[in-house]
N, C-alpha and C positions, 0 to 999 in steps of 0.2 A: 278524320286524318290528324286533325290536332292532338285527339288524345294518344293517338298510336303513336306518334315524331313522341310526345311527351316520356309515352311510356317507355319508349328505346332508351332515352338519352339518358334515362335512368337504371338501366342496365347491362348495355351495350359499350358505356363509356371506359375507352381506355384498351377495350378486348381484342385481342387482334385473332382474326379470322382469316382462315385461308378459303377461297372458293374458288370450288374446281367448274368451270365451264364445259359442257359434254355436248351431243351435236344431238338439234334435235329446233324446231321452227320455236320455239320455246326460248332458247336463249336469249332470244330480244330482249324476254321482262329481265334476265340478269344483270343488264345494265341498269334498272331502276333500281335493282336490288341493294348494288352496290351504290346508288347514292343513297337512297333509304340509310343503310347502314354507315354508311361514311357523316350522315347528316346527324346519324345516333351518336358519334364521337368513337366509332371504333375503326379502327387502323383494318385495312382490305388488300390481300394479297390474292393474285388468282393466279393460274392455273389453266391455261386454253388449252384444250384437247383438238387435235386436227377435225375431229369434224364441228365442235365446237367454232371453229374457225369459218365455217363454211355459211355460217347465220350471222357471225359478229366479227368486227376488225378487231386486232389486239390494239392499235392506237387507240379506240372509242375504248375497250377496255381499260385501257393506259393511262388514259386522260381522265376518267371518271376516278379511278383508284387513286391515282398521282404514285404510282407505284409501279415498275417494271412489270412487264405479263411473262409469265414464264410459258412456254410450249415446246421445249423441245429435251428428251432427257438425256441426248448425247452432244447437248449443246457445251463445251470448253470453257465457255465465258461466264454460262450460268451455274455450271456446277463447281465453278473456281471460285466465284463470286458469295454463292449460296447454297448450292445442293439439294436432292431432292430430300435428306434426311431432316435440314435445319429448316425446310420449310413448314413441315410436318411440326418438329419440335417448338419451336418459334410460335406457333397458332395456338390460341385458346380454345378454338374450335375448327374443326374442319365440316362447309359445306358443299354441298354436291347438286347446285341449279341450273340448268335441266339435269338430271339424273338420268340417263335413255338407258332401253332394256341391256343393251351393248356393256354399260359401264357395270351395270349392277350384275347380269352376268360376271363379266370379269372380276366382280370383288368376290362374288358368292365362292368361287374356285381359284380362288388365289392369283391370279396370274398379275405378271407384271412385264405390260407390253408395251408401257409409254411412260411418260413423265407421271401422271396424273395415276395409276394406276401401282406405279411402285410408289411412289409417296405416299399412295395408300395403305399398301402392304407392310410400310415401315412406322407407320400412325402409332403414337402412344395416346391421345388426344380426343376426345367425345367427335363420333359421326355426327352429319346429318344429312339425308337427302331427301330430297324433292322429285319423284318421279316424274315422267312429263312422254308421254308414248302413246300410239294406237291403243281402243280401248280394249280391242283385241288383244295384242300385244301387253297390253297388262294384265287382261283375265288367262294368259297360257299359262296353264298349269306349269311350266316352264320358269318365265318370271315368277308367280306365288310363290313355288319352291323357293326360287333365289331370295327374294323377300323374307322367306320364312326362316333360310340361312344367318341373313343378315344379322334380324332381329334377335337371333339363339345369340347372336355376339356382340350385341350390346347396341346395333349401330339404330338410331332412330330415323323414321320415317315419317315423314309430311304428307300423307298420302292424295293422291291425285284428285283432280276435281271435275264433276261430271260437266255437258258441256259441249259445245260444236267446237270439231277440230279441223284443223288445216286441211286434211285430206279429204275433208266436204262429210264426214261420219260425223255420230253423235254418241259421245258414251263417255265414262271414266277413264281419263287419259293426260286432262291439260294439266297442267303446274300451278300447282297454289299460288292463288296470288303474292307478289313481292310484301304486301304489306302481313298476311297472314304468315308467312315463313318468318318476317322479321318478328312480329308477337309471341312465335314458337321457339326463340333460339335460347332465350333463355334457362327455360326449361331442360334445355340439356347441355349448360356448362357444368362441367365439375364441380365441386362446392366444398367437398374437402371436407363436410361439415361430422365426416366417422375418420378424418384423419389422425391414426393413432390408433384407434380401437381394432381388437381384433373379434373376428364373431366365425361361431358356428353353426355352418347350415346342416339342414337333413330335407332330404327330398327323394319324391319318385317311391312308388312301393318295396316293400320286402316279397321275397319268396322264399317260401318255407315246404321244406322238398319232402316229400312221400313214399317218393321211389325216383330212381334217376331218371324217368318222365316225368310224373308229375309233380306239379305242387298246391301249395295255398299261398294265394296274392289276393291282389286287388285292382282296380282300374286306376289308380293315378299314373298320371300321364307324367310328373314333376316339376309341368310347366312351372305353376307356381313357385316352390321350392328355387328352380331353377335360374327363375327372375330375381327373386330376393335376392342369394346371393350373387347376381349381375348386379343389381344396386345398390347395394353393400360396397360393393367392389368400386364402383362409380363414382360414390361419394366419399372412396378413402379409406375403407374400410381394410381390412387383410383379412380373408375373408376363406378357411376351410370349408369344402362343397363335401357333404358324405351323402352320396347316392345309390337308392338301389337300380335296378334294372329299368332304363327309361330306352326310349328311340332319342333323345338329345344331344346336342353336342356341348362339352363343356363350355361354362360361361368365359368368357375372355378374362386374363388377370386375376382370377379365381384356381385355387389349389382345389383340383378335386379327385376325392377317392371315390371308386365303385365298390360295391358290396352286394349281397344278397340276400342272406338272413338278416334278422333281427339281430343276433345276438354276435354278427360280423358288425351290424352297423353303431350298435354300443362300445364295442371294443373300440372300435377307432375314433368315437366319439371321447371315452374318456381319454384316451391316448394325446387326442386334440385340448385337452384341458391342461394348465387353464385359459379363458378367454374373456372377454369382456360381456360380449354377446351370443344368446344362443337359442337359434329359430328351430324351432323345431316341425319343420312343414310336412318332412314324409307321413306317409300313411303305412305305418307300419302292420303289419299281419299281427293280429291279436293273437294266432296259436299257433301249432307248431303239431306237426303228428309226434306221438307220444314216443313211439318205435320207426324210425325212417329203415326203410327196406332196401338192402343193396344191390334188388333183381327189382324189375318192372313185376309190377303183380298182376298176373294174366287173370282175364274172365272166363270164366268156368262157366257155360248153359247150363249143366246141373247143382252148381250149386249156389247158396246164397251170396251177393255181396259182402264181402269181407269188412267187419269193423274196424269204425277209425277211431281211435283213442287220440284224442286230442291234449297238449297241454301249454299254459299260457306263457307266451313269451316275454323277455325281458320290457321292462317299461319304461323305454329311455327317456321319455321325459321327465318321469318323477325322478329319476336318476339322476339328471344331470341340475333337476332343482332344488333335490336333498345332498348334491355331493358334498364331500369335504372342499372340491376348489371350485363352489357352487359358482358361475358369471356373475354378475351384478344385474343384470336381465336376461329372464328367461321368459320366450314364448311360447307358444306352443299352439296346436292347431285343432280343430272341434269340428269333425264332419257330420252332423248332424240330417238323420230324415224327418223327423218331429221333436215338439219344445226344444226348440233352438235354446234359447234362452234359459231353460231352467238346466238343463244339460250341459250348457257352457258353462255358466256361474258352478255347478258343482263340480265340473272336472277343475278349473279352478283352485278350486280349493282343496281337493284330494290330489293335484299334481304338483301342488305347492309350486306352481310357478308364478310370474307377477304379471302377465298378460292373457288373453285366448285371443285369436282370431276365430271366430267362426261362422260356417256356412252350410246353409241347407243341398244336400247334393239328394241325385235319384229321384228328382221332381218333376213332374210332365213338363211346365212351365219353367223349368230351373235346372240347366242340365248345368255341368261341374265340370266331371272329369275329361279330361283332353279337349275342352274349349279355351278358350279364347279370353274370356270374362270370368270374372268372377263379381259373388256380390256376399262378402263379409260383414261382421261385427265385430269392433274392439270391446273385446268385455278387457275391464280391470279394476280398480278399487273406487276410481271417479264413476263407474255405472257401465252403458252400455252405449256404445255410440254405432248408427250406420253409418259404414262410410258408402252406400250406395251402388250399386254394379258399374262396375267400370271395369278394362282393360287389367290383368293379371302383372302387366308390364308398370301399368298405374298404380297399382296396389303396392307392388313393390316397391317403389318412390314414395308414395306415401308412408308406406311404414318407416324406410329408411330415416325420412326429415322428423318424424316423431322420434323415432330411437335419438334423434339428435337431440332433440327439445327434452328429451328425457335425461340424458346426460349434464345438458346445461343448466335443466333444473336444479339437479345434485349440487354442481356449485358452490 
């Protein structure tokens, strides 16, 4: 406990935090929460939600903040006084402990049915929440979905802890402990540390059409792609999204175009130039049918399969690292199924870019496309580094604070 009071006061200090209290037997630990955090030296405004209300008194919330509880959003006094916009705006960070299926529904769809919920909706400010529910109730494909909304929009999660619950069940449902959510909040203030720089992304496959049915693609899903530029965005960045065809929703505070060919998604690439930085994560289609056909091309029983004349498509990565308004960093991406390593170092150097990620995909042991994880190498002129399997959403944060460190080096 000493080292965790120690580690807050070292980060915490100064920050002012809005938390929303939601209703769920859970809210009890949010009164530790807010001494925890008031004990870090950061300033605690909350936010009681009517059923929130039904677990905790706004006085005990009141008394522990030393700060008015706000709970009502057609309250005269409070919205004269404060408003639900300047609460939002005013916070360094907004947390959500208990988080219940209720509230995270209503974020996933937009709605704004309370105080707590349109202060939501009007947030310019990093999420956080802490889910806290039946473990049922968090495994319904129902909440995952919402969860899964969330996180396309930036907002971070403290995910549930397994565990006996109030309702006399046993499973992944309770709320992270007070002191584990206070070790995590760091992690997801702003940092500002790409404030100023602009970067561009590419993400999500090409389709390269055959005939108005078919085409030649590939399996990325753009997750990855997709997170970078969330992180980017997160830390400051201004940050052009060029996409080909994904199931995703654009990242929050991110400018993004859709595309489909290759040679759509270079054109708005160099359009986007120039920039500071530029990821290059999509998985573009290496070819292109030679002749695209204006009719679907029917099959014939008697006779042969019709040949495909293939030919290669634009290479927008060596493109955008040969340009004339070449970025100051360019990445780019190595999906590799064998020698990782010797394949990365020489796309490298034949794409004349100054970074690679890359990673082994199509593995019995090591799936890739449309999970969850990823597990990367920085290849670039200091050698080869693992950054280890982790979270696509981690990877993106990590890269972002290097791009930083990269910058500052220049100096």
């Amino acid at each position: 406990m000493l080292y965790i009071i120690k580690y807050m006061d070292s980060t915490l200090k100064n920050k002012s935090i809005l938390l929303i209290i939601s209703g769920g037997i859970a809210a009890y630990k949010s009164l530790e929460l807010i001494r925890l955090m008031r004990k870090s030296g950061a300033r605690v405004r909350c936010i009681l939600t009517q059923g929130g209300a039904q677990f905790v008194t706004p006085l005990s919330v009141s008394a522990l903040c030393e700060e008015e509880v706000y709970t009502d959003l057609w309250s005269l006094k409070d919205e004269a006084e404060m408003g639900h916009i300047r609460l939002s705006r005013e916070a360094d960070l907004i947390l959500i402990a208990p988080a219940s299926a209720n509230i995270i529904a209503q974020m996933a769809h937009g709605l704004a049915q309370d105080l707590a919920t349109t202060t939501l909706l009007a947030a310019d400010k990093p999420i956080l929440i802490a889910p806290a529910m039946n473990h049922k109730m968090w495994h319904h494909p129902a909440t995952q979905a919402n969860i899964t909304t969330l996180k396309s929009r930036g907002v971070h999660i403290i995910a549930p802890t397994e565990g006996d619950m109030a309702c006399g069940e046993y499973g992944i449902g309770r709320m992270a402990e007070p002191t584990d959510i206070i070790a995590n909040i760091p992690k997801f203030q702003h940092s500002n540390i790409l404030k100023d720089r602009t970067a561009l992304v590419t993400s999500g496959p090409t389709f390269e059409p055959i005939d108005p049915v078919r085409f030649l693609g590939n399996r990325s899903s753009g997750k990855q792609g997709h997170a970078i530029a969330r992180a980017l965005a997160i830390h400051g960045a201004d940050v052009t999204l060029v996409t080909g065809p994904v199931n995703l929703p654009p990242p929050h505070g991110v400018k993004t175009i859709s595309i489909e060919s290759a040679q759509d998604m270079l054109n708005v690439c160099e359009s986007a130039l120039p920039v500071d930085i530029a990821i290059c994560a999509a998985a573009v289609s290496d070819w292109r049918a030679t002749n695209t056909q204006d009719h679907k091309i029917k099959k014939a029983h008697d006779k042969a399969p019709p040949n495909l004349e293939l030919t290669e498509t634009p290479d927008i990565l060596k493109t955008i690292a040969t340009h004339k308004k070449r970025p100051a960093l360019v990445i780019g991406f190595a999906a590799e199924t064998q020698n990782l390593e010797t394949n990365a170092k020489a796309k490298l150097q034949s794409k004349s870019c100054d970074w690679i990620l890359a990673n082994l995909v199509a593995q019995k042991d090591q799936k890739t496309f449309g999970e969850d994880d990823n597990h990367v190498y920085l290849i670039n002129d200091k050698g080869v580094i693992d950054w280890k399997k982790m979270s696509k959403t981690a990877i993106a944060d990590k890269l972002a604070t290097e791009i930083a460190h990269y910058f500052k080096d220049r100096k």
